[in-house]
PyMOL CGO cylinders between C-alpha atoms (Angstrom):
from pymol import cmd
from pymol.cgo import CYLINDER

trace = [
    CYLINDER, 0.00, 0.00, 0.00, 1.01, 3.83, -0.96, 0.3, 1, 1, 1, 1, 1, 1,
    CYLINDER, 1.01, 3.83, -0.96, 1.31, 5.86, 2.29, 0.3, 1, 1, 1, 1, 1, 1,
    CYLINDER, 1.31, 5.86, 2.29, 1.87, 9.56, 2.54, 0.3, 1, 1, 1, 1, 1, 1,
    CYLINDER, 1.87, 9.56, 2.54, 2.01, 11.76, 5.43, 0.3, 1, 1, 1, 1, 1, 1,
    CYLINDER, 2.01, 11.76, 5.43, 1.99, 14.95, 6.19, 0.3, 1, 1, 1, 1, 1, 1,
    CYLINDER, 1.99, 14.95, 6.19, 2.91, 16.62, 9.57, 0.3, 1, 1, 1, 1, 1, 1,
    CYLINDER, 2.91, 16.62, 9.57, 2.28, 20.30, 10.45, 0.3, 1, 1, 1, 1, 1, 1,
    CYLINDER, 2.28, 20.30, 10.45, 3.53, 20.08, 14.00, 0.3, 1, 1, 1, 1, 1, 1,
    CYLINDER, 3.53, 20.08, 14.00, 3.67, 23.28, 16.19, 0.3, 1, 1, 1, 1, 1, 1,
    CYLINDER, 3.67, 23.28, 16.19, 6.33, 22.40, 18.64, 0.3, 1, 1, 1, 1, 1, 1,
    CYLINDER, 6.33, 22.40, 18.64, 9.80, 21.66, 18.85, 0.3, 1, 1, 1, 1, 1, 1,
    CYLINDER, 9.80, 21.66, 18.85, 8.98, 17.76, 18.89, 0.3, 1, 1, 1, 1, 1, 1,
    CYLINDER, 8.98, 17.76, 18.89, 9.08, 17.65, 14.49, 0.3, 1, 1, 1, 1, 1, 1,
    CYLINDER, 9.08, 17.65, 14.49, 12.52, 16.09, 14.90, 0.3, 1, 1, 1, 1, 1, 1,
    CYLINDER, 12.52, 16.09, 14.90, 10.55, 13.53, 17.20, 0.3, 1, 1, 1, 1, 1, 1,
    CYLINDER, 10.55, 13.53, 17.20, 7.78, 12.47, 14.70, 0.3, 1, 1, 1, 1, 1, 1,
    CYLINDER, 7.78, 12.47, 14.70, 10.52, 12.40, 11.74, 0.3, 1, 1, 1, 1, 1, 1,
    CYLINDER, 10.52, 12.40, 11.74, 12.24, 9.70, 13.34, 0.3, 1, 1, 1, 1, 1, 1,
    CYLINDER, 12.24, 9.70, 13.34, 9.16, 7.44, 13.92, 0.3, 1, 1, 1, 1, 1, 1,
    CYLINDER, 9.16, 7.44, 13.92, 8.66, 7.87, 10.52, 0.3, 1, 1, 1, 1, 1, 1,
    CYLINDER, 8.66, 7.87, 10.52, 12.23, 6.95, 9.65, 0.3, 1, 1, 1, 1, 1, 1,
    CYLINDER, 12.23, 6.95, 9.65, 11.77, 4.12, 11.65, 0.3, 1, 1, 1, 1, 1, 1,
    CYLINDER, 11.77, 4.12, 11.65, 8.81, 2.54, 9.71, 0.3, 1, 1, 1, 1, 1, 1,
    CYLINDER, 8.81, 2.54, 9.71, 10.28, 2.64, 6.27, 0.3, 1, 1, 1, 1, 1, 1,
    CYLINDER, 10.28, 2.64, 6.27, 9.53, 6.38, 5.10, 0.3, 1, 1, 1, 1, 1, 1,
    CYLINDER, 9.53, 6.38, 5.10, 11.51, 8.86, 3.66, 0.3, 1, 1, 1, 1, 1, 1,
    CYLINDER, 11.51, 8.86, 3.66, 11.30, 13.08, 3.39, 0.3, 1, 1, 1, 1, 1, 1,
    CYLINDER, 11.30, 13.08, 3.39, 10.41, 13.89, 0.02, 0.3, 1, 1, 1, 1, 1, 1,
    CYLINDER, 10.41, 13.89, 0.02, 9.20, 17.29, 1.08, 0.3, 1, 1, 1, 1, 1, 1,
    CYLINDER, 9.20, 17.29, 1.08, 9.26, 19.45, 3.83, 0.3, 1, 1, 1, 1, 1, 1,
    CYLINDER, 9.26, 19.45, 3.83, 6.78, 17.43, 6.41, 0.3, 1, 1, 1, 1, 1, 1,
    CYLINDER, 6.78, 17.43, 6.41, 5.77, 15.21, 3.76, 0.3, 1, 1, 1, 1, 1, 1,
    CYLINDER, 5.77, 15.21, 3.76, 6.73, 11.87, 4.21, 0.3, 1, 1, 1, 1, 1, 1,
    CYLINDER, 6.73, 11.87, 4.21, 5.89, 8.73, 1.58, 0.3, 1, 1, 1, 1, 1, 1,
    CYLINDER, 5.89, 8.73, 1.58, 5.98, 5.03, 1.91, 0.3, 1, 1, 1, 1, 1, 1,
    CYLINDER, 5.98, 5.03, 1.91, 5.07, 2.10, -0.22, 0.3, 1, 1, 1, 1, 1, 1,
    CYLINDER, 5.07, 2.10, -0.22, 5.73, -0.87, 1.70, 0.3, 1, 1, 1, 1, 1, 1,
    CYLINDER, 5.73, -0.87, 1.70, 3.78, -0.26, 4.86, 0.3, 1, 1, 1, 1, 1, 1,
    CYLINDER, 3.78, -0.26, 4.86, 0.94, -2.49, 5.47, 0.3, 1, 1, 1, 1, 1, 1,
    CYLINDER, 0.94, -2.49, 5.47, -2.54, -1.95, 7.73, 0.3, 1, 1, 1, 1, 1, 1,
    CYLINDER, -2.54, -1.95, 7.73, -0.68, -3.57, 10.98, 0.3, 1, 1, 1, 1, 1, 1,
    CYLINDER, -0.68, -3.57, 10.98, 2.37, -1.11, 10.74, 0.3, 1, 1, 1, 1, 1, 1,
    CYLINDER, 2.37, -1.11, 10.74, 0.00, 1.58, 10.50, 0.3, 1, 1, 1, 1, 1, 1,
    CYLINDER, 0.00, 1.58, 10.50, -1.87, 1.52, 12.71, 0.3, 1, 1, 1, 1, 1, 1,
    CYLINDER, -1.87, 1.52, 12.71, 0.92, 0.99, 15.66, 0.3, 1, 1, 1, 1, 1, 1,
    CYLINDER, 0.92, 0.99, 15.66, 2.44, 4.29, 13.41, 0.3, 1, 1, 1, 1, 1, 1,
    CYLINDER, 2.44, 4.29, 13.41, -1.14, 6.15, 14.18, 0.3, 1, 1, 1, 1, 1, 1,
    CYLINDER, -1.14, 6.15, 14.18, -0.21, 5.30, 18.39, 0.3, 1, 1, 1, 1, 1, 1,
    CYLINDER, -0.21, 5.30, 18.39, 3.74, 6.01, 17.85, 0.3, 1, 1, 1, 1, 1, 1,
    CYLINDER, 3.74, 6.01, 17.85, 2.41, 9.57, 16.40, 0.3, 1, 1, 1, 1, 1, 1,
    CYLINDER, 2.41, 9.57, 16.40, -0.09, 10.06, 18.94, 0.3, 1, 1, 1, 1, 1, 1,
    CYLINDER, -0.09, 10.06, 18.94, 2.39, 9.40, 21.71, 0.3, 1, 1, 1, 1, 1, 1,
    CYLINDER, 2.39, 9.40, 21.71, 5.09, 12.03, 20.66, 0.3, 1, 1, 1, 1, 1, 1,
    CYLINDER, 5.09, 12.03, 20.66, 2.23, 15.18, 19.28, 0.3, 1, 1, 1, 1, 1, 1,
    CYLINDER, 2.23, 15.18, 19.28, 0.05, 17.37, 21.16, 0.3, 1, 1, 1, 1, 1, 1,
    CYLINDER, 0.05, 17.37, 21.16, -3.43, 19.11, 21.02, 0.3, 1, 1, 1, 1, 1, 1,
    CYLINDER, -3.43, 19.11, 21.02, -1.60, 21.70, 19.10, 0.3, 1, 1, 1, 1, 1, 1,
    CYLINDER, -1.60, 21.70, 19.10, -0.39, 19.26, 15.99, 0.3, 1, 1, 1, 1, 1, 1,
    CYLINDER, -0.39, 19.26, 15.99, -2.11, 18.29, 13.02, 0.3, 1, 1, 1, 1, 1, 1,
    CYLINDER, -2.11, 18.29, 13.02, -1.48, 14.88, 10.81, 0.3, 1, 1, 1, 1, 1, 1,
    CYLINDER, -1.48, 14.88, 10.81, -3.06, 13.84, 7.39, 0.3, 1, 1, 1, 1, 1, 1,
    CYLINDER, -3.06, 13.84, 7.39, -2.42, 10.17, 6.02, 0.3, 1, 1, 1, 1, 1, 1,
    CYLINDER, -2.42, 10.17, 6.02, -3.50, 9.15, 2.66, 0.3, 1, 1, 1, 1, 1, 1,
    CYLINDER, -3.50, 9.15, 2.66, -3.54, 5.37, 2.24, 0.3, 1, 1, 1, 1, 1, 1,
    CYLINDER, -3.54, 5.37, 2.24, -3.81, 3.76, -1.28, 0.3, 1, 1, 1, 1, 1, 1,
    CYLINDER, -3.81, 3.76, -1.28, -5.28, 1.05, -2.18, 0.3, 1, 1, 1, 1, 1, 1,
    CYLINDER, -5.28, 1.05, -2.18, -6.85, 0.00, 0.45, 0.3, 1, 1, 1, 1, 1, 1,
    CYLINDER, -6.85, 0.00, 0.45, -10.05, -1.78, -0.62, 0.3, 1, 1, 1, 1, 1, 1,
    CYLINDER, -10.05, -1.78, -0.62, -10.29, 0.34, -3.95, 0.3, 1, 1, 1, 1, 1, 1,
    CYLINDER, -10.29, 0.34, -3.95, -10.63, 3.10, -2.00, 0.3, 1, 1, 1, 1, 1, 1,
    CYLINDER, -10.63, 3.10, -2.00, -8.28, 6.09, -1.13, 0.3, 1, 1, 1, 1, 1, 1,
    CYLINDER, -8.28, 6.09, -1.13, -8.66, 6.57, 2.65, 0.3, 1, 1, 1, 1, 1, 1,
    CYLINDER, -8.66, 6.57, 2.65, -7.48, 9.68, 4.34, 0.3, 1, 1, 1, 1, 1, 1,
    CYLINDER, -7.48, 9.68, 4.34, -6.79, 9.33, 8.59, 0.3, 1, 1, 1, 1, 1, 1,
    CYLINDER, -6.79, 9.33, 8.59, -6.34, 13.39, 9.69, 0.3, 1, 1, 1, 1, 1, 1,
    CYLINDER, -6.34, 13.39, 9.69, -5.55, 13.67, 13.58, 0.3, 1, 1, 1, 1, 1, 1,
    CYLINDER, -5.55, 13.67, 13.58, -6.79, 17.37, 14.68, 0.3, 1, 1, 1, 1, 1, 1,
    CYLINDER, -6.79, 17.37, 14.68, -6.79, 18.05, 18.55, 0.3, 1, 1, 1, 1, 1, 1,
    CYLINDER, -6.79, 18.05, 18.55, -5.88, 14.67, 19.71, 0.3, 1, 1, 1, 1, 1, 1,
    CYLINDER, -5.88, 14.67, 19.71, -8.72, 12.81, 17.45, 0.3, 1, 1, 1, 1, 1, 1,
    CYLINDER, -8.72, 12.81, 17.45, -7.94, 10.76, 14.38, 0.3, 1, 1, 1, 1, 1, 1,
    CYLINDER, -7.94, 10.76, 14.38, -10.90, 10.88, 11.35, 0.3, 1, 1, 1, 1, 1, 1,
    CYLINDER, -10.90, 10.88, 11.35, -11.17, 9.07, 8.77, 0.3, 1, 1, 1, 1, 1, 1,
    CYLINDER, -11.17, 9.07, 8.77, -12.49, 9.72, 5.20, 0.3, 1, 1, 1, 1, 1, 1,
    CYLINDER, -12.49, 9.72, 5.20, -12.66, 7.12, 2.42, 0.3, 1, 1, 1, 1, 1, 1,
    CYLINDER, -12.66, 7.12, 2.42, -13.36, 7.86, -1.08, 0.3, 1, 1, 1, 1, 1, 1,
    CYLINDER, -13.36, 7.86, -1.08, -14.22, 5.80, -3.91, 0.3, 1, 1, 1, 1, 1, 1,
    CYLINDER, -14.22, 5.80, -3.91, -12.31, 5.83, -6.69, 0.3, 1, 1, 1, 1, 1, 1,
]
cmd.load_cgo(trace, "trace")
């Protein structure tokens, strides 16, 4: 599965986040965009807890998944709450 994420983070803590997502396979293509393609459903979802351990109320993450049952899926985590939007393609 594609996976891209994208990190505006407020605090000091973006070196913190970068290296969780070093850790799972991804790599910088873009300032506080990061892209995967070998991460599977498991691995992300102990990413989503990694993330939400090291961010605050303050910090805002978008992850677009593809494929993932023909659909693109898109997890955002805004004040401590992850949502989740899937869209048909």
């Amino acid at each position: 599965m594609f996976v891209s994420v994208f990190c505006d983070i407020s605090a000091d803590n973006h070196q913190e986040v970068s290296l969780i997502l070093s850790q799972y396979g991804f790599s910088e293509v873009m300032k506080n965009l990061f892209e995967s393609s070998s991460v599977d459903e498991d691995e992300l979802a102990r990413l989503k807890l990694d993330i939400d351990r090291s961010t605050d109320s303050y910090d805002n993450i978008r992850i677009y998944q593809y494929p993932m049952d023909d659909t693109l899926v898109i997890s955002a985590m805004e004040k401590k709450k992850w949502r989740k939007i899937k869209v048909v393609l």
